[in-house]
N, CA, C and O atoms as a Tinker XYZ file with bonds, in Angstrom:
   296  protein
     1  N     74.136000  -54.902000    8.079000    73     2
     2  CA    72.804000  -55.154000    8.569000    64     1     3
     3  C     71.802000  -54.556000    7.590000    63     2     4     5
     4  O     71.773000  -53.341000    7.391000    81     3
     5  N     71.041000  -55.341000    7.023000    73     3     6
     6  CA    69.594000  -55.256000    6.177000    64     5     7
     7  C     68.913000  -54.182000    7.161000    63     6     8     9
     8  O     68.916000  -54.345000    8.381000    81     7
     9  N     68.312000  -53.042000    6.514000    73     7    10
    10  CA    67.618000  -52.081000    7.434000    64     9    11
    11  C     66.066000  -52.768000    7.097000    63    10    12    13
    12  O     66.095000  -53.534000    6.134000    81    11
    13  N     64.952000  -52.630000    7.639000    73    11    14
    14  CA    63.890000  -52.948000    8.189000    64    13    15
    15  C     63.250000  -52.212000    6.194000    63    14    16    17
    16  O     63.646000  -51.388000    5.370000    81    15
    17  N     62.171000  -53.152000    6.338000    73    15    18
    18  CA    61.063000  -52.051000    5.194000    64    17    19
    19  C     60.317000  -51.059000    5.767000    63    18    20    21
    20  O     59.713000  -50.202000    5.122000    81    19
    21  N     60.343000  -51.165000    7.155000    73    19    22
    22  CA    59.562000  -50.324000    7.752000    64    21    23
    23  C     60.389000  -49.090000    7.790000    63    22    24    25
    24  O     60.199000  -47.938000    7.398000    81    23
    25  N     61.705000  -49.909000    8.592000    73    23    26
    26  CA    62.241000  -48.068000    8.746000    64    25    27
    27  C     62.727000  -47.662000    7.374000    63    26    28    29
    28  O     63.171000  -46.517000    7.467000    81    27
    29  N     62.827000  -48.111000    6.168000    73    27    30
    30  CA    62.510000  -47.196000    5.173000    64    29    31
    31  C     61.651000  -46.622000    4.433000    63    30    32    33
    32  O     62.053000  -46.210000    3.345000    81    31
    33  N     60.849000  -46.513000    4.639000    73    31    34
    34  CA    59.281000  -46.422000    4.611000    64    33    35
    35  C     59.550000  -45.039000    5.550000    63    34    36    37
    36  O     59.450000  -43.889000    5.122000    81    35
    37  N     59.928000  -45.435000    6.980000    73    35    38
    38  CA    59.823000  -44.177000    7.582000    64    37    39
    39  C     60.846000  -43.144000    7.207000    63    38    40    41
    40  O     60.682000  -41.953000    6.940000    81    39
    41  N     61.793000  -43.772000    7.243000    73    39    42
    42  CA    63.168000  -42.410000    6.375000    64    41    43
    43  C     62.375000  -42.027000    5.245000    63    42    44    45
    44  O     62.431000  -40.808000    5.081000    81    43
    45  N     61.497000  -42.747000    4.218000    73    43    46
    46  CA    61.303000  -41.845000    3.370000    64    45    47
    47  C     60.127000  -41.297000    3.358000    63    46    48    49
    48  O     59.967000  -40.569000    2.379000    81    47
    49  N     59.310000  -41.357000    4.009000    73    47    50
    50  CA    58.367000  -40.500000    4.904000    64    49    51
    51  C     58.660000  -39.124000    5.643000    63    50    52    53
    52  O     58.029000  -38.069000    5.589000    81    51
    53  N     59.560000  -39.384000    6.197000    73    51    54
    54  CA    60.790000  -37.888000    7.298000    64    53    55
    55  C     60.602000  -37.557000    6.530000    63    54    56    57
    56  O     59.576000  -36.914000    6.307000    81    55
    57  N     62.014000  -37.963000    5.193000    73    55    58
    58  CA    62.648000  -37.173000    4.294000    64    57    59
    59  C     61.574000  -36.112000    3.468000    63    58    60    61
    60  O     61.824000  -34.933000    3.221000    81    59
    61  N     60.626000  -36.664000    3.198000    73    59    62
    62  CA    59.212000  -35.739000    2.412000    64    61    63
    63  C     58.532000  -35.003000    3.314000    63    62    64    65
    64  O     57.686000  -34.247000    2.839000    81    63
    65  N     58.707000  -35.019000    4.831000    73    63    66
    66  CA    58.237000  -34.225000    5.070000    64    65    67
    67  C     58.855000  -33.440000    6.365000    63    66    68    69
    68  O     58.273000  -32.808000    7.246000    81    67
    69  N     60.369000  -33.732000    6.144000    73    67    70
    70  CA    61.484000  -32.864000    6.477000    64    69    71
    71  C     62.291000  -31.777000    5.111000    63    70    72    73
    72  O     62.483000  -30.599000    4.811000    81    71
    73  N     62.475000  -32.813000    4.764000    73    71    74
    74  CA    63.317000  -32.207000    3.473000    64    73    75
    75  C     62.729000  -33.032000    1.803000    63    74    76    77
    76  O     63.204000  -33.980000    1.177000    81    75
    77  N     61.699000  -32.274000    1.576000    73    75    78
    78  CA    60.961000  -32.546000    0.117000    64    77    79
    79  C     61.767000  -32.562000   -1.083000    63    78    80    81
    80  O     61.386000  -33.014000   -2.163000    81    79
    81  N     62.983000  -32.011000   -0.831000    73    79    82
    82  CA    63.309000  -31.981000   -2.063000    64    81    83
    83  C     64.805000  -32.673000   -2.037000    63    82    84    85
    84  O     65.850000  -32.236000   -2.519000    81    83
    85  N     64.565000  -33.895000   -1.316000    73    83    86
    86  CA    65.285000  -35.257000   -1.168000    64    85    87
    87  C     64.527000  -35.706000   -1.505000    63    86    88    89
    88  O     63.404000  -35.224000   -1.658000    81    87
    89  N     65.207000  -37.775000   -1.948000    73    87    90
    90  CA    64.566000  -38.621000   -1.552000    64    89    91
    91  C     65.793000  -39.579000   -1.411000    63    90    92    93
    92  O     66.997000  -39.384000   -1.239000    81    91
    93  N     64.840000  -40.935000   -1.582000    73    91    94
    94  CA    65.380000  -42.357000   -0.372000    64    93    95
    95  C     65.551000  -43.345000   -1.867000    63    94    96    97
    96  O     64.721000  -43.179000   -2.761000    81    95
    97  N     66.321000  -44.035000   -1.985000    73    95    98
    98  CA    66.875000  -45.261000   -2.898000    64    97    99
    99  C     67.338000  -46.391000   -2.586000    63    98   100   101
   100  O     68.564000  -46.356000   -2.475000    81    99
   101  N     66.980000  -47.174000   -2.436000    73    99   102
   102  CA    67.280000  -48.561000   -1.865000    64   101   103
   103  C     67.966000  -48.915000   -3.136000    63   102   104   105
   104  O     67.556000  -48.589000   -4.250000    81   103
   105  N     68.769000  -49.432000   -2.955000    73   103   106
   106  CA    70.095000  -50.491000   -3.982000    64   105   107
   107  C     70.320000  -51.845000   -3.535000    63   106   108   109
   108  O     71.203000  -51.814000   -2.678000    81   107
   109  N     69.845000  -53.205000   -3.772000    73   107   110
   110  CA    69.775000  -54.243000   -3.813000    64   109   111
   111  C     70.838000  -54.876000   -4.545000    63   110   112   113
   112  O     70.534000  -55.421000   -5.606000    81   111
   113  N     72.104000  -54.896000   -4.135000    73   111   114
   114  CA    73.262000  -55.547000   -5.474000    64   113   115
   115  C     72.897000  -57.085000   -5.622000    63   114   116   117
   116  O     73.406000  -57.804000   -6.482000    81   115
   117  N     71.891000  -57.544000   -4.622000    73   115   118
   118  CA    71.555000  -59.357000   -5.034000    64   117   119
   119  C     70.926000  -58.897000   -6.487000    63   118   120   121
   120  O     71.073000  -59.878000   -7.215000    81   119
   121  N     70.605000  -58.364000   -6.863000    73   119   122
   122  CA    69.618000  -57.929000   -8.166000    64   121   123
   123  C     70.409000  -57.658000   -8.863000    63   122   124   125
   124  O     69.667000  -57.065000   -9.646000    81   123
   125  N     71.421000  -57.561000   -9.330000    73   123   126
   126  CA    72.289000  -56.916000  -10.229000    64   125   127
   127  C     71.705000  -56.091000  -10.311000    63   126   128   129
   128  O     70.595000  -56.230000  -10.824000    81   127
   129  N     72.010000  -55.172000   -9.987000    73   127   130
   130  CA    71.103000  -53.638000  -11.232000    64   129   131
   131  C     72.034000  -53.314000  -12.044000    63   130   132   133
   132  O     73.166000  -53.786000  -11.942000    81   131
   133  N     71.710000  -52.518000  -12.904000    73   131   134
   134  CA    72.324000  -52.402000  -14.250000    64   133   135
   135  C     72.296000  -50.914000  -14.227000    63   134   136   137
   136  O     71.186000  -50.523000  -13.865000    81   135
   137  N     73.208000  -49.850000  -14.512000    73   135   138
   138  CA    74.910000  -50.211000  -14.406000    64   137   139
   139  C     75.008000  -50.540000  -12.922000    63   138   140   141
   140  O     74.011000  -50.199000  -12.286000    81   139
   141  N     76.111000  -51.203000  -12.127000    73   139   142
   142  CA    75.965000  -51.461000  -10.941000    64   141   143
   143  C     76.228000  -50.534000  -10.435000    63   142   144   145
   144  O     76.934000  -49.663000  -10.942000    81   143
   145  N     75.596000  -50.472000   -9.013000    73   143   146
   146  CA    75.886000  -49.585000   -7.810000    64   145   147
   147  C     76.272000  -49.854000   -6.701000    63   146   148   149
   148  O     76.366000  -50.983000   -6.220000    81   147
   149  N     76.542000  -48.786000   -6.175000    73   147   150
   150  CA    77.687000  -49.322000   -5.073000    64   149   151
   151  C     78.351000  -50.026000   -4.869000    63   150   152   153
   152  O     78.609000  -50.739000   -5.838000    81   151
   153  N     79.160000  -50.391000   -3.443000    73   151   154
   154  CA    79.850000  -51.329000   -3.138000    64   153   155
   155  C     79.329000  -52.936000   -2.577000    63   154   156   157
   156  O     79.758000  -54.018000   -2.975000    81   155
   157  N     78.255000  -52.678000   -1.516000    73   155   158
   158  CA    77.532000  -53.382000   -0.555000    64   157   159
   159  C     76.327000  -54.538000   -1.628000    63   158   160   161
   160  O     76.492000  -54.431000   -2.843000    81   159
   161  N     75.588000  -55.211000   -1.308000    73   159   162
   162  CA    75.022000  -56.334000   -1.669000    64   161   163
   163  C     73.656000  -54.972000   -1.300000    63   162   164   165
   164  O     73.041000  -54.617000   -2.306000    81   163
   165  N     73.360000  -54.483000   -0.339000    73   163   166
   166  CA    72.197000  -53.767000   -0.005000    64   165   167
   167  C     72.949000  -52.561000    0.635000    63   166   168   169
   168  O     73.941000  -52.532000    1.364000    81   167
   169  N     72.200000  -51.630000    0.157000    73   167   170
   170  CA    72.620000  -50.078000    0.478000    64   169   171
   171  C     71.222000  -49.045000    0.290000    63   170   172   173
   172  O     70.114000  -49.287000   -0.188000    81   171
   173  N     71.772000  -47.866000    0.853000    73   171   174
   174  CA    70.187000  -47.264000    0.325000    64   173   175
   175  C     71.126000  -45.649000    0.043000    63   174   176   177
   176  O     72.130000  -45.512000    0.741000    81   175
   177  N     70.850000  -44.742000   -0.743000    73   175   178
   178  CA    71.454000  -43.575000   -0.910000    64   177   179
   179  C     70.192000  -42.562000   -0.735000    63   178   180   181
   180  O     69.020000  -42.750000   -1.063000    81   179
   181  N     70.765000  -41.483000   -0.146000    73   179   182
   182  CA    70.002000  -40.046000   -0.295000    64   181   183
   183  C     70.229000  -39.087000   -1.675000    63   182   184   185
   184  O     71.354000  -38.821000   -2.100000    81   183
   185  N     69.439000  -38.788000   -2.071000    73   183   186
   186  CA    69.710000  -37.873000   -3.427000    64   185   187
   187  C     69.374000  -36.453000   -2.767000    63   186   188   189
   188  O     68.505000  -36.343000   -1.902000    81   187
   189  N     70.261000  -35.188000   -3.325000    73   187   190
   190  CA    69.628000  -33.919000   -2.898000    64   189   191
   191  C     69.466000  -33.293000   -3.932000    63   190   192   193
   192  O     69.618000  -33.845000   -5.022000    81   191
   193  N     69.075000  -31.825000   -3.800000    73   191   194
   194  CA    69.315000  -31.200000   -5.164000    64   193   195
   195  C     70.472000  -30.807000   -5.282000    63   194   196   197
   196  O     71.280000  -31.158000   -4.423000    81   195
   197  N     70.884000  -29.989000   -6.342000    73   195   198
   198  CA    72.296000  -29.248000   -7.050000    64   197   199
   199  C     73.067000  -28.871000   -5.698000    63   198   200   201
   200  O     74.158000  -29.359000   -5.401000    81   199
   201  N     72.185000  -27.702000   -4.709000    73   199   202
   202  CA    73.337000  -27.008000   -3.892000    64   201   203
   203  C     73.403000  -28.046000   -2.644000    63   202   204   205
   204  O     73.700000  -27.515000   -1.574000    81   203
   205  N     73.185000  -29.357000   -2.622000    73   203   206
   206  CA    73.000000  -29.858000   -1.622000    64   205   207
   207  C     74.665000  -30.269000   -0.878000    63   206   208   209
   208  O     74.734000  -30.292000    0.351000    81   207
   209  N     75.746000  -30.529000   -1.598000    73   207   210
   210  CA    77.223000  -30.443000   -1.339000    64   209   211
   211  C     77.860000  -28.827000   -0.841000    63   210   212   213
   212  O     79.080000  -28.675000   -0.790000    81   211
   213  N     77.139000  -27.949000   -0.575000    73   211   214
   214  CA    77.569000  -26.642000   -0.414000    64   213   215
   215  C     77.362000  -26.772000    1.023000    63   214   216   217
   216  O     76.447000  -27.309000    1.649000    81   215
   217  N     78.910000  -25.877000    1.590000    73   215   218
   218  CA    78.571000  -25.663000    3.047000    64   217   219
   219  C     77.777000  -25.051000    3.915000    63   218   220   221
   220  O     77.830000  -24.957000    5.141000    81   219
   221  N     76.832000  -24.536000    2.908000    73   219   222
   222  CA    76.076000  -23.935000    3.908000    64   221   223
   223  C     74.484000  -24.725000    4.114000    63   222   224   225
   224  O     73.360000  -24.519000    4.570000    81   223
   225  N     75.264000  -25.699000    3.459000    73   223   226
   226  CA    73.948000  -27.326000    4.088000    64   225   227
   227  C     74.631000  -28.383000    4.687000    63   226   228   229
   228  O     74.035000  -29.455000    4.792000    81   227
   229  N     75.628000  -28.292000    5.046000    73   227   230
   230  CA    76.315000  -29.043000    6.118000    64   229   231
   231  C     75.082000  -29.280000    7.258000    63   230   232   233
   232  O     74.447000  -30.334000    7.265000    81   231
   233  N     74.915000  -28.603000    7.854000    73   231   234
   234  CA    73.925000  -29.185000    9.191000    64   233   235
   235  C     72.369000  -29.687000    8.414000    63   234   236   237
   236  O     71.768000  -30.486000    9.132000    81   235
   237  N     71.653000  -29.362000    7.120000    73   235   238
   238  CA    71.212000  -30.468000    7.068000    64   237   239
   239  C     71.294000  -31.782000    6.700000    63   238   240   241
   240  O     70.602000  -32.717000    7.103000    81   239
   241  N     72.240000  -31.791000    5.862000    73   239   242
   242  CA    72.854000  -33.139000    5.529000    64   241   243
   243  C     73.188000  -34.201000    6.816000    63   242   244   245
   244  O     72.758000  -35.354000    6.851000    81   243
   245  N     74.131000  -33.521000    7.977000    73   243   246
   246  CA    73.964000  -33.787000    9.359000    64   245   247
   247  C     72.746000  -34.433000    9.878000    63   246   248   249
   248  O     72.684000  -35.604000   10.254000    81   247
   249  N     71.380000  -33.224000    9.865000    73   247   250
   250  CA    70.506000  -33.925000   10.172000    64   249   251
   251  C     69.839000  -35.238000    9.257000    63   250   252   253
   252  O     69.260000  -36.174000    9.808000    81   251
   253  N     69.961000  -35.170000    8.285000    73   251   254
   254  CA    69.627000  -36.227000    7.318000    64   253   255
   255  C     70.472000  -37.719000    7.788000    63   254   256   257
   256  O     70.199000  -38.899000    8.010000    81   255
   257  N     71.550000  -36.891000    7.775000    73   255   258
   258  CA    72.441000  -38.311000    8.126000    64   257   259
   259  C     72.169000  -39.466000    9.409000    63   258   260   261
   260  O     72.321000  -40.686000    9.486000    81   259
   261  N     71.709000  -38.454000   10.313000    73   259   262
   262  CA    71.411000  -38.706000   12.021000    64   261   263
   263  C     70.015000  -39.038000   11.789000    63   262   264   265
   264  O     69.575000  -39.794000   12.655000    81   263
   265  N     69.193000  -38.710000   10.901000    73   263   266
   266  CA    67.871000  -39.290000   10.863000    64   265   267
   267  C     67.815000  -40.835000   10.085000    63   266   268   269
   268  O     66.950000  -41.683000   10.307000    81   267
   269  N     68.976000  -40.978000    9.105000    73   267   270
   270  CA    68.763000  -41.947000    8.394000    64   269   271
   271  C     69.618000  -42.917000    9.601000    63   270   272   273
   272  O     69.270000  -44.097000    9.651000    81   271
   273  N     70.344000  -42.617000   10.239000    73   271   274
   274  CA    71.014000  -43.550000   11.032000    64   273   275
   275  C     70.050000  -44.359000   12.151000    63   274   276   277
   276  O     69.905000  -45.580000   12.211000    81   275
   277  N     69.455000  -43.389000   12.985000    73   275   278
   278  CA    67.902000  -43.612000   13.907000    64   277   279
   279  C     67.330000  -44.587000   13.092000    63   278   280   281
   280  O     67.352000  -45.804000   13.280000    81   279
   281  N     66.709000  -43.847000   11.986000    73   279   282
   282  CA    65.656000  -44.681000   11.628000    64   281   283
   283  C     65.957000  -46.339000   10.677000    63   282   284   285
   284  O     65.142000  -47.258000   10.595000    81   283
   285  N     66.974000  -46.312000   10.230000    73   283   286
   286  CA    66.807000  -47.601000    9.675000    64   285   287
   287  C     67.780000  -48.444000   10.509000    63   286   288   289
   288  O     68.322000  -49.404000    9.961000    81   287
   289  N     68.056000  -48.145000   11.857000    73   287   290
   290  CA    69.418000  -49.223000   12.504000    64   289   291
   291  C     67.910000  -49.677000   13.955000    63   290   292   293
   292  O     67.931000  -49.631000   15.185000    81   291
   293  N     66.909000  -50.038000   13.026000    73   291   294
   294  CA    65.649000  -50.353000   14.086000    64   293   295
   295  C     65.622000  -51.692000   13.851000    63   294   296
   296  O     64.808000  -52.406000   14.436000    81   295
C-alpha cells in the first residue's frame, strides 16, 4: 500500500519535531534511482544518527516505528 503524501509530510513533520536528528526518505523504485534501493517499487526509510542501532535506543526506534506505522497506514 502507497502511503498518503500527506501522511508523509506528517511522519516527517513528527520526526523533526520528535526526534530532529532523524529524517524521512521516500524511495520510488518506478524511478529507477540510481544505485537502486530497496526491495519494494515504493518504500520510505528512517535515517538516524551513528548511536541510533545501540540498545539503549531501542524504545525510541520503537516509538519511531509505531509512529511511522499510525501515520502513513492513513
Amino acid at each position: 500500500m502507497k502511503p498518503s503524501r500527506n501522511g508523509a509530510r506528517e511522519l516527517a513533520g513528527w520526526l523533526e519535531a520528535n526526534f530532529p536528528d532523524c529524517s524521512f526518505t521516500e524511495v520510488n523504485r518506478d524511478r529507477k534511482a540510481q544505485p537502486p534501493q530497496n526491495g519494494g517499487r515504493y518504500q520510505g526509510r528512517i535515517d538516524g544518527p551513528a548511536g541510533w542501532a545501540d540498545a539503549v535506543r531501542t524504545g525510541d526506534r520503537l516509538t519511531v516505528l509505531d509512529a511511522a506505522r499510525r501515520l502513513l497506514a492513513r
